[in-house]
N, C-alpha and C positions, 0 to 999 in steps of 0.2 A: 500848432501841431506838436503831437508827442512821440516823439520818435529813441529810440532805443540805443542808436548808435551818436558818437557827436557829430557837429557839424560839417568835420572834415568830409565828412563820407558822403552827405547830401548836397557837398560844392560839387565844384566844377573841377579842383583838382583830380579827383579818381581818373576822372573822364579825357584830361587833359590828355591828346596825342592818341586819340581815337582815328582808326585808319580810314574808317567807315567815311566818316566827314568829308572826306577831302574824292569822295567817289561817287557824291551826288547832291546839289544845292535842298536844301530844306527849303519846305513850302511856307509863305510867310501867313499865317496863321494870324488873324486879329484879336486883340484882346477880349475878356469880357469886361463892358461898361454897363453902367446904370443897369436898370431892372428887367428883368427879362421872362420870361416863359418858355417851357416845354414840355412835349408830353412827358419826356425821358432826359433825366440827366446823367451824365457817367464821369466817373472821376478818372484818371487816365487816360492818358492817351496814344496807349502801346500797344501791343496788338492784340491783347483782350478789348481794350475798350474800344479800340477803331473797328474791328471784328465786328462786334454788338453793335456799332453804330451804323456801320454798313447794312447788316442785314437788318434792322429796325429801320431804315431809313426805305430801302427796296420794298417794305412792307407799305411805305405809308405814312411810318410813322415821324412824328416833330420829333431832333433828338440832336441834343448840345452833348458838345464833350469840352471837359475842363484838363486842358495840360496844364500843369504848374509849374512847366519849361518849355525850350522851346521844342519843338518835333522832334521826333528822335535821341532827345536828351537823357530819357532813363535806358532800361534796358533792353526796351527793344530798337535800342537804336545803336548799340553797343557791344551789341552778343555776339558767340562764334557764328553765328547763322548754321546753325544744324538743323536741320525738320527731320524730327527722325523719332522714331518710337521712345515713348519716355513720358514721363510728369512723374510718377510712384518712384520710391526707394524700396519698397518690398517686393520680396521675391514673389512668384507665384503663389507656393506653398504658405507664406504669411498672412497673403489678403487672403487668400483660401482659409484658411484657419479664423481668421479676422472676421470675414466679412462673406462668407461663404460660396460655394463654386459658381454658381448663377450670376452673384453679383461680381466676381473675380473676372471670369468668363464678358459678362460685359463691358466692364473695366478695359478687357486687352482688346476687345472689339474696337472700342474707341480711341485707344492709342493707333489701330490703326485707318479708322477712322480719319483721323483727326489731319495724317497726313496727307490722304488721300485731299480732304480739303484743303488744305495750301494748294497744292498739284493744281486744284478743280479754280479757284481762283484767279492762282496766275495764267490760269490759261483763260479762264472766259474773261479777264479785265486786261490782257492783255499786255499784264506786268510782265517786263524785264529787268530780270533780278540775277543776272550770271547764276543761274544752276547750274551743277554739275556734280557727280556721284552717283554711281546707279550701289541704292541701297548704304547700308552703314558700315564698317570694318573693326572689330576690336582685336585688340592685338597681345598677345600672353606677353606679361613680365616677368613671370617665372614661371621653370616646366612645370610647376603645381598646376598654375595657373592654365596653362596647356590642355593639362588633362583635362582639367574642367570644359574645353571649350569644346574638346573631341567629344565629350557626355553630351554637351549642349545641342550641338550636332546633330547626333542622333536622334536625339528628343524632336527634334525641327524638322529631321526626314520624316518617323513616325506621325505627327504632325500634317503632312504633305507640304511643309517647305520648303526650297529648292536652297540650301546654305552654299557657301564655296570656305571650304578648309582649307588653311595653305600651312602647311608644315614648315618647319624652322628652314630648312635647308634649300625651299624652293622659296623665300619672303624675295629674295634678288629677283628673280625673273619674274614675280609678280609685281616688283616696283613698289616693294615693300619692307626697304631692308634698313634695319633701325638694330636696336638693342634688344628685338623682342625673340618671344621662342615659337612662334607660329600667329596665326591670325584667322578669325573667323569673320565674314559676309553675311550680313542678313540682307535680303534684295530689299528692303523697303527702306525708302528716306531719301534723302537727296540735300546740298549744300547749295545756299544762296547769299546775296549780299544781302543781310537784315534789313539796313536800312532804305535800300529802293526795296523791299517789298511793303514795307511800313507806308511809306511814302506812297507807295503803289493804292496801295488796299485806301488809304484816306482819299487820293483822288477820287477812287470810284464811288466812295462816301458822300464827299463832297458834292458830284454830282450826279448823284440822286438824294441832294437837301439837305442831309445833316451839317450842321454848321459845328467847327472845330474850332475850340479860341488856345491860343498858347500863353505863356506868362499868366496866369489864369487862376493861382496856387487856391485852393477848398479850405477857408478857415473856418469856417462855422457850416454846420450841418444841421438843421433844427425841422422838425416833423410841424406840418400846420393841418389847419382842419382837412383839407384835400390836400395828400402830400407832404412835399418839402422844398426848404426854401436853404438854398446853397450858398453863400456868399464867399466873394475875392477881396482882394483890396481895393480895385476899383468899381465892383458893381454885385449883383446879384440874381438869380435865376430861380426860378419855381415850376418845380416839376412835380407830377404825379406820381413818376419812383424814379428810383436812381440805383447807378450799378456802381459798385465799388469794383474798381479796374488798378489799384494802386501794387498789387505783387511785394516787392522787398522795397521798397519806396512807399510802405502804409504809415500809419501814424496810428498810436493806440488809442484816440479818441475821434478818428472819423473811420466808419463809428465806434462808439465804448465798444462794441461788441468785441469787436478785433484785437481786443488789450488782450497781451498774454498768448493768441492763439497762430501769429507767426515769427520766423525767428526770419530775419533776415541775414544773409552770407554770401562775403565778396568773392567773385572770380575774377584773373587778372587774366591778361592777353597781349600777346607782341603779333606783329610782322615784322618780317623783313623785307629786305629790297629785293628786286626781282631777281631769279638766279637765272643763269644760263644751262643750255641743256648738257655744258660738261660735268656743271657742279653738283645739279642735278644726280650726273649716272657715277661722280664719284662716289655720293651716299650711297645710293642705289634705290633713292624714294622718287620714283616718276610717273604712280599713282594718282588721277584724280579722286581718289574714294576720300572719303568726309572718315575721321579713326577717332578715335581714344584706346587709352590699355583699361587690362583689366584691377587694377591699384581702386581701392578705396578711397582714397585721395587721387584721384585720378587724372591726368593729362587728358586735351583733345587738343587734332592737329587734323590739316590739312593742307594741300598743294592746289593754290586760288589757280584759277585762268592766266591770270598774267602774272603766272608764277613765283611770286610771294609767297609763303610759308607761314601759315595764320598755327600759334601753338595756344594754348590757353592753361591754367589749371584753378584749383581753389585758390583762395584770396588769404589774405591776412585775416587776422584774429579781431584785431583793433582798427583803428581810421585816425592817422596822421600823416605829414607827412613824411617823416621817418619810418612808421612803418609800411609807408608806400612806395616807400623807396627799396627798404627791404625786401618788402613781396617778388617786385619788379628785377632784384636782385636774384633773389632765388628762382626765379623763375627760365632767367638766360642760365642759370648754372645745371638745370635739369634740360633745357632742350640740346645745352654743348653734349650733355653726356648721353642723352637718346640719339641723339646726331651728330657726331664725333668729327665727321668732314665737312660738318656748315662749322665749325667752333669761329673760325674766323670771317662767316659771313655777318653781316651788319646790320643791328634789328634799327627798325627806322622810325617805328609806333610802337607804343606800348599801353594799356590804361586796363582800366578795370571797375566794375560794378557792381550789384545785389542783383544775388537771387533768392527762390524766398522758398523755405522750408514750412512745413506742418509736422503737431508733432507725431502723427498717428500714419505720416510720412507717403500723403497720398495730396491730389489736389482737392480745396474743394471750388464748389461750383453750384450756386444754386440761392433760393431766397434766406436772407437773414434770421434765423429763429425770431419771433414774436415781436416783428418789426415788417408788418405789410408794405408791401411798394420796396423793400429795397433789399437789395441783391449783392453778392459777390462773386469775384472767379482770382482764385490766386493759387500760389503755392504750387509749381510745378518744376521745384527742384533741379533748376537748371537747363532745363525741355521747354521751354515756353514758348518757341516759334509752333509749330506745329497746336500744344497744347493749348497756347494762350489764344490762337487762334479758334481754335477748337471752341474753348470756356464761350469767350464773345457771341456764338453762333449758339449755343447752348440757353448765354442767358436770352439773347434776342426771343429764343421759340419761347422759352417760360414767362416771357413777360406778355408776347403775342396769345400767351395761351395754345400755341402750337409746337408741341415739341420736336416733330417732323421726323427724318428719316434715320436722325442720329442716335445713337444707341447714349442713357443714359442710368447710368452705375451708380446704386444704393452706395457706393464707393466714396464717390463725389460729395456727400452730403453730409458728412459728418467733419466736426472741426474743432478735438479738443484743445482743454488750455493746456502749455507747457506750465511746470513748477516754477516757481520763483519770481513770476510776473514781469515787473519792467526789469528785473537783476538776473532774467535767464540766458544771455549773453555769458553767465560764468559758465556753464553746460559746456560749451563747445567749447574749449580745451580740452576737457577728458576724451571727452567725444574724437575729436579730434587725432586726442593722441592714441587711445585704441586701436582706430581703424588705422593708423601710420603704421604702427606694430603688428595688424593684420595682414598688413602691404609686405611685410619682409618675407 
C-alpha cells in the first residue's frame, strides 16, 4: 500500500480509547484463505462497502468484502455518529456555478435522500442503534455568525421548511446554553451509535449471503481476462468488478487511479463520564439535539442517552504520538471553554481518525474512468454515515444496472487531482490556517 500519511495514523494508536467499543461486541468476521470467487468484490468494510454489499446481496447477487481490520476499525466505527445532511463543502451558490442548477438541485435531493435511507434501514432490519435528535442544530459563535443563520432561516421558510431559531437569550430554556449567540434546527437527521448500526447493516448482509472476511488487508489488485483478481496475505479472490469502499483509509495505488485524487484528514473525539441531571442544568445543555457551531474549523457535540457528552472537532496536521497527544490536548481546552461548568467533569475516551476530502469538494460515486467492472464511493467530508450509506446503495444500482429510485447528481461523478500528488499533505496548513482566521 501507498499511503500519504505515516504509519502512526494507520495503527491502532489513533483509535486507541474509542468509546464506541466498549458499547457493543464486534462480529467475528473470518479471514480471506486460499482462492476464491465472486461476482462482486469490495474493498472496505464501512458503511459504503457493507451498504453495496447488502444491497447487492438482496439482489442475488455473489459478493465478498475485504476488511483490512477488524469490524468497525476505520471510520465507520469511530465516528461522531451524525446522519445528517452533508458529503459537499460547497455552498449552494458554488456547485450551482460549478456544476449547474439541475445537477446542484439533485445533489441536495440526495443529501436528503440519503438520510431518509439510514431511517429506512434501521427500521426494516430492525437495527438498534440509540437514535436520538429530531433534526440537526447549529449554533452561532459570533453574532456575525448569527446574522447569517437568521438569512438562512429565511431562505428555508421560503423554501417551505419548517426551521426552529433560537436566539441568544432564549439558548437556556431551549437546553442549549454554551458560548454561543443563537442556534438554528433543520428537522432533518437524527444521532445514533455508529458502530451497532455498522454491525447492524452487516448482519442483514450476512444474511442474505454476502460473505465479510476481516484482517483481509487488498495488496494487489490486477485486472484478468474476466475481471480481477484481489489478493491478501493469506489468500486471494476473483471477481467480475470490484467497488473501491476505502474513504481516508485509500492508498494511491489501489487503484493508481486514486493517486493524487484524495486527501485524507483526522478528526478527534472525547466523552465523558455520565453526568447527572444537576450538572447537566448547571451548563444549561439538556438537549438531546445532535449540534456543531458555525467555525470553519468547526466543533460537533452532543448529549448521548446515557448522558455522556460526545464533543469532536478537526484532528491534527501530522500522525504521531505527540502530535496526538497534542490534538487530544487542544481539544479538552476548547470543550472547558464552550462548557465552562463541565471544566471539571472527567473525559473517559478520547481517539480520533480520517475523513476523506476531494478536491473539487464534493463526494464522488460512480465507475472508475476507463477501467470497466470497477467502481468507487468516497470523499464525504466528514458526513459519511448517512452519505457513505447512501454511495454503497448507489453503487449496488450501477453495477445491477438499475439505478432505482435514488436521485443521482452529475455532482457525484467527477474527481479531480489535487497539485502536488503524494506531497499534497503541505496544502493543508495554509488551508487550514485561512479558515482559522475566517473563524475570528
Amino acid at each position: 500500500m501507498k499511503r500519504i500519511f505515516g504509519e502512526f495514523a494507520y495503527g491502532d494508536g489513533p483509535r486507541a480509547g474509542c468509546w464506541w467499543d466498549e458499547t457493543v461486541t464486534a462480529p467475528n468476521w473470518p479471514s480471506l484463505e486460499d482462492a476464491q470467487t465472486a461476482d462482486v468484490a469490495i474493498i472496505g468494510g464501512g458503511f459504503t462497502g457493507i451498504s453495496a454489499a447488502l444491497h447487492l446481496a438482496q439482489a442475488g447477487v455473489d459478493v465478498a468484502v475485504l476488511e483490512a481490520n477488524t469490524p468497525g476499525w476505520g471510520a465507520s466505527g469511530r465516528n461522531g455518529g451524525f446522519c445528517c445532511l452533508g458529503g459537499s463543502k460547497l455552498s449552494h451558490g458554488a456547485m450551482a456555478r460549478a456544476f449547474g442548477e439541475q445537477a446542484t438541485a439533485e445533489y441536495e435531493a440526495s443529501e436528503s435522500a440519503a438520510v431518509d435511507l439510514v431511517h429506512r434501514l434501521l427500521t426494516s432490519h430492525a437495527i438498534e442503534a440509540d437514535t436520538h435528535s429530531r433534526g440537526e442544530t447549529q449554533l452561532a459563535h459570533t453574532p456575525r455568525a448569527m446574522r447569517h443563520l437568521r438569512q438562512e432561516a429565511e431562505s428555508m421558510e421560503r423554501e417551505g421548511i419548517d426551521p426552529q431559531l433560537v436566539e441568544r437569550a432564549d439558548l437556556r430554556q431551549n437546553g442549549m446554553q454554551g458560548s454561543f449567540f443563537g442556534a438554528l434546527t433543520r428537522p432533518e437527521g437524527f444521532a445514533l451509535n455508529p458502530r451497532k448500526y455498522l454491525f447492524g447493516l452487516a448482519d442483514a448482509a450476512t444474511q442474505h449471503g454476502a460473505r465479510l472476511f476481516q484482517n483481509s488487508a487488498v495488496t494487489a489488485l490486477d485486472r484478468r481476462d474476466r475481471g480481477f483478481v484481489l489478493r491478501s496475505a493469506q489468500g486471494e479472490i476473483q471477481a467480475d468488478q470490484v467497488i473501491i469502499a476505502t474513504n481516508g483509509y485509500s492508498s494511491e495505488d489501489l487503484p493508481p487511479w486514486l493517486a493524487g485524487r484524495y486527501m485524507p484528514a483526522q478528526s478527534t473525539v472525547m466523552v465523558t463520564r455520565p453526568m447527572s441531571e444537576a450538572e447537566l442544568e448547571a451548563q444549561g445543555w439538556t438537549t438531546a439535539q445532535m449540534a456543531y457551531d458555525t467555525r470553519n474549523m468547526l466543533h460537533y457535540f452532543r448529549l448521548m442517552p446515557d448522558r455522556r457528552f460526545l464533543f469532536g472537532m478537526r484532528g491534527g496536521l501530522l500522525a504521531s504520538p505527540g502530535v496526538e497527544q497534542r490534538i487530544r490536548l487542544k481539544l479538552r481546552r476548547d470543550f472547558d471553554a464552550m462548557f465552562p461548568d463541565w471544566a471539571q467533569v472527567e473525559t473517559t475516551h478520547m481517539w480520533s481518525g480520517m475523513v476523506c476530502l476531494s478536491r473539487n469538494l464534493v463526494p464522488f460515486v460512480g465507475p472508475v474512468p476507463e477501467q470497466p467492472g470497477l467502481f468507487a464511493g468516497l470523499c464525504y467530508h466528514g458526513n459519511g454515515v448517512a452519505m457513505g450509506t447512501y454511495s454503497g446503495r448507489l453503487l449496488a444500482g450501477l453495477i445491477l444496472g438499475q439505478p432505482g429510485d435514488l436521485p443521482y447528481s452529475p455532482v457525484l461523478q467527477k474527481m479531480r487531482k489535487f497539485p502536488l500528488g503524494p506531497m499534497r499533505r503541505v496544502l493543508m496548513p495554509p488551508a487550514y490556517a485561512v479558515l482559522a482566521a475566517l473563524d475570528l
